[in-house]
C-alpha positions as CSV (number, residue, x, y, z in Angstrom):
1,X,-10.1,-9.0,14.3
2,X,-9.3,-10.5,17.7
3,X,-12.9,-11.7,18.3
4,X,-12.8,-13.2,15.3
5,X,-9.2,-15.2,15.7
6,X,-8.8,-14.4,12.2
7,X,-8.0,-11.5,9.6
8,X,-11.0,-10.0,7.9
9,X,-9.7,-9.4,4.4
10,X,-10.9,-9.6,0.7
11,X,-9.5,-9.4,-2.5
12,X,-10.5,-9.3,-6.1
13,X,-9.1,-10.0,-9.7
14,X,-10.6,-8.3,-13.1
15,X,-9.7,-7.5,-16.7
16,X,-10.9,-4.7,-17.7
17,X,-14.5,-4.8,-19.5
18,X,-15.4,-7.4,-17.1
19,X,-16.6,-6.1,-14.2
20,X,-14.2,-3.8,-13.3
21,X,-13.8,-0.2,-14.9
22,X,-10.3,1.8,-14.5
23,X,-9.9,5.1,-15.7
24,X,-6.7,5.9,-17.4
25,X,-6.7,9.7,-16.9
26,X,-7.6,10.3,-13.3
27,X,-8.0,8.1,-10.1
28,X,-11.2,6.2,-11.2
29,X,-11.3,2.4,-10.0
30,X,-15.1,0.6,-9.9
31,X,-15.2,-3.6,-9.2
32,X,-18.1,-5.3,-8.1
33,X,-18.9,-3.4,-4.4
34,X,-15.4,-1.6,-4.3
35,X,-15.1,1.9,-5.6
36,X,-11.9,4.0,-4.8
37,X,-11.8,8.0,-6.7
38,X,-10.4,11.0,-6.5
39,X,-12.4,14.1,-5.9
40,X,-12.4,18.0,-7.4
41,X,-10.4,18.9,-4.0
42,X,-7.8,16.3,-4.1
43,X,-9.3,13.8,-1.4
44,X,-10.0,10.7,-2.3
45,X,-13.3,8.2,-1.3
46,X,-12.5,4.6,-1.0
47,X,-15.4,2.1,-0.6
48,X,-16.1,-1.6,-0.3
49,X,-18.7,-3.8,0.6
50,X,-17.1,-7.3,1.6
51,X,-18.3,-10.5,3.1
52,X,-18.6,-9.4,7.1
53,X,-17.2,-6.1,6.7
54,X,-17.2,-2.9,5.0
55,X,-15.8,0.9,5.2
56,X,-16.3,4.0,3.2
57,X,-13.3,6.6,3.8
58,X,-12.9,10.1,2.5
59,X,-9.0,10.7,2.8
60,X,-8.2,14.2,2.4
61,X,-4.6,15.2,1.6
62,X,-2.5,17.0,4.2
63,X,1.3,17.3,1.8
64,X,2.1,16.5,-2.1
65,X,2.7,13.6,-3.2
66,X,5.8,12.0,-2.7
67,X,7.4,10.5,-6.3
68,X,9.0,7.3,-5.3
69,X,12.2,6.8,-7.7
70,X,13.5,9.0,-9.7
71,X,10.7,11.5,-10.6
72,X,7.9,8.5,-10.2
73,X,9.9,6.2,-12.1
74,X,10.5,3.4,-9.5
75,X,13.3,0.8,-10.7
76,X,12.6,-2.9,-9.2
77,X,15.5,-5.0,-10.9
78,X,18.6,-4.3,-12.6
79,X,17.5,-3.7,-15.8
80,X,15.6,-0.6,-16.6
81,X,12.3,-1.9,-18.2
82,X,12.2,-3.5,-14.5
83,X,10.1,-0.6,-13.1
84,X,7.1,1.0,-12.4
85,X,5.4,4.4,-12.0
86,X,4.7,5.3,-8.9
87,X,4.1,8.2,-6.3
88,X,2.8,7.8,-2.5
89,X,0.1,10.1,-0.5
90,X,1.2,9.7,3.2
91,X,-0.2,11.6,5.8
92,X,-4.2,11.5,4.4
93,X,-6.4,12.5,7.1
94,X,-9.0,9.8,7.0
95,X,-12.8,10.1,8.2
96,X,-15.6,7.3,7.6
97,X,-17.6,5.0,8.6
98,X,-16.4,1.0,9.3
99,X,-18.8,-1.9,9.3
100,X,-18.4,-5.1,11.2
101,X,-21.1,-7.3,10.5
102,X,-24.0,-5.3,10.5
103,X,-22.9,-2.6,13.1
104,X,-21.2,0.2,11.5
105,X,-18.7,2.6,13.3
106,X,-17.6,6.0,12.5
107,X,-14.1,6.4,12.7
108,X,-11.0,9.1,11.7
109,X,-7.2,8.5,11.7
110,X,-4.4,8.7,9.1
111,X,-4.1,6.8,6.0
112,X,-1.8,6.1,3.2
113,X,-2.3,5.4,-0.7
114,X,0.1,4.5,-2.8
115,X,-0.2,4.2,-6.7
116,X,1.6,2.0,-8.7
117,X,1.6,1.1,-12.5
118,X,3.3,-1.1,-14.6
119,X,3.8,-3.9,-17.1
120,X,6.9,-5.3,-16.5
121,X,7.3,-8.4,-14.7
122,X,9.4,-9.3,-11.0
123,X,12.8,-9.5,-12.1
124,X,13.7,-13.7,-12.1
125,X,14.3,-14.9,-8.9
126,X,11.8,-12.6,-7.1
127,X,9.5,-15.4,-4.7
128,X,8.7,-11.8,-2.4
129,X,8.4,-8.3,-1.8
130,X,8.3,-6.4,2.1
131,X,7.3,-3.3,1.8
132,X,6.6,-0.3,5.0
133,X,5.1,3.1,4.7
134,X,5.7,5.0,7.7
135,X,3.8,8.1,8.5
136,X,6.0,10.0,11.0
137,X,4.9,11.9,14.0
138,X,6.5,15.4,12.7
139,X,4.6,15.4,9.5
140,X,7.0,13.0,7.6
141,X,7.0,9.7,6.0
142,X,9.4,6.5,5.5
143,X,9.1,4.5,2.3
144,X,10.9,1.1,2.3
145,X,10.4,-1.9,0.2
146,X,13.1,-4.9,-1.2
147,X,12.1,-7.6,-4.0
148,X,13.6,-10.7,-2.3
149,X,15.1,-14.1,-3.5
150,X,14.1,-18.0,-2.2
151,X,17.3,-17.3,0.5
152,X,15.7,-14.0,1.6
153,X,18.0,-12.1,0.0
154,X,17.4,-8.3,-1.6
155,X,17.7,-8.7,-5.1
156,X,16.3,-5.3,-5.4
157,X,15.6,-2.1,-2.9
158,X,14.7,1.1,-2.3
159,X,13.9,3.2,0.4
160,X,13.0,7.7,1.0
161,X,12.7,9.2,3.5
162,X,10.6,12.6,3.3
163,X,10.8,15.3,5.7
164,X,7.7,17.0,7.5
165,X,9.9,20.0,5.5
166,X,9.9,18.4,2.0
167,X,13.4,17.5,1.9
168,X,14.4,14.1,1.0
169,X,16.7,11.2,1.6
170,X,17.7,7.9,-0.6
171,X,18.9,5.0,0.9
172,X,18.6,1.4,-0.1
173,X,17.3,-0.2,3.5
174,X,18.0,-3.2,5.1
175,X,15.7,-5.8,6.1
176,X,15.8,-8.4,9.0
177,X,13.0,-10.2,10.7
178,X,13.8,-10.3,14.3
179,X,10.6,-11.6,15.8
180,X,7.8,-14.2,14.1
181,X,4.7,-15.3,15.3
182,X,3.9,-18.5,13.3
183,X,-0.4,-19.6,12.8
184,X,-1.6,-22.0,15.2
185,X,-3.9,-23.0,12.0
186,X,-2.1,-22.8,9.2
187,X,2.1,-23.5,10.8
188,X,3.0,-20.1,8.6
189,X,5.5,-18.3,10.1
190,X,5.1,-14.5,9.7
191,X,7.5,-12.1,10.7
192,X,6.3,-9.6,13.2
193,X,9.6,-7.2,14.0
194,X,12.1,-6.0,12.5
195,X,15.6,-4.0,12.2
């Protein structure tokens, strides 16, 4: 938010049973002023009610889903049990309302909702994880992530690249910060381009 110099985010951690209810046969996810589900027609509504800001989105589905891995079976290490399920939704036309303090703002654009499951821990070594979904102008999408060691090295990737014709392409991408911007509060260095 550049009037507010600062990132408006939130974030939230439950069990199950606590405060937070998760279906396990459909797209069902409830935690104290967040809800995210999947509707009859395939769209999903995604709201929360955060400290200073708030949305409520109904993403509607424009292509399939996109199973990341083999199938939806998503290897993050060398060893197999290093994996997780997981399929992406790119290309979700997004309508809604966005609230910034107390004025709220209708807006639309495209959106993007991945879902992952797993119970397998980083494979040892991991300290990181860049990840970029791309939605494409032609209808397309670019998935691209690496699990990353202390020297910034991939110890795992994977990358797809889905055509606005369904067609697919595998690659293991490369990543390399080429620009940072580093916090004049906190002297974090972030990268902010990259090949």
């Amino acid at each position: 938010d550049p009037a507010l110099g600062r990132l408006r985010h939130d974030q939230q951690a439950w069990r199950v049973g606590e405060l937070a209810s998760i279906a396990t046969d459909d797209t069902r996810i409830r935690l104290p002023g967040w809800r995210l589900g999947r509707d009859d027609d395939d769209s999903y509504l995604a709201e929360v009610d955060a400290d200073g800001f708030g949305y409520s989105l109904r993403l509607a589905n424009t292509v399939p889903p996109v199973l990341q891995g083999d199938g939806g079976y998503s290897r993050k290490g060398p060893r197999p049990e290093q994996a997780s399920y997981y399929y992406s939704r790119p290309g979700m036309r997004a309508t809604g309302m966005l609230r910034i303090g107390r004025r709220e703002y209708p807006v639309r654009g495209s959106g993007w909702l991945d879902h992952e499951w797993s119970s397998a821990l980083m494979p040892e070594g991991a300290v990181g994880w860049d990840w970029a979904g791309i939605g494409l102008d032609d209808g397309g999408s670019l998935l691209a992530f690496r699990l990353r060691d202390g020297d910034g090295q991939a110890i795992h990737s994977h990358g797809r690249l889905r055509a606005a014709d369904g067609g697919q392409i595998d690659a293991p991408p490369t990543f390399e910060p080429i620009r940072f911007w580093e916090s004049p509060r906190t002297g974090i260095r972030y990268p902010v381009e990259w090949n």
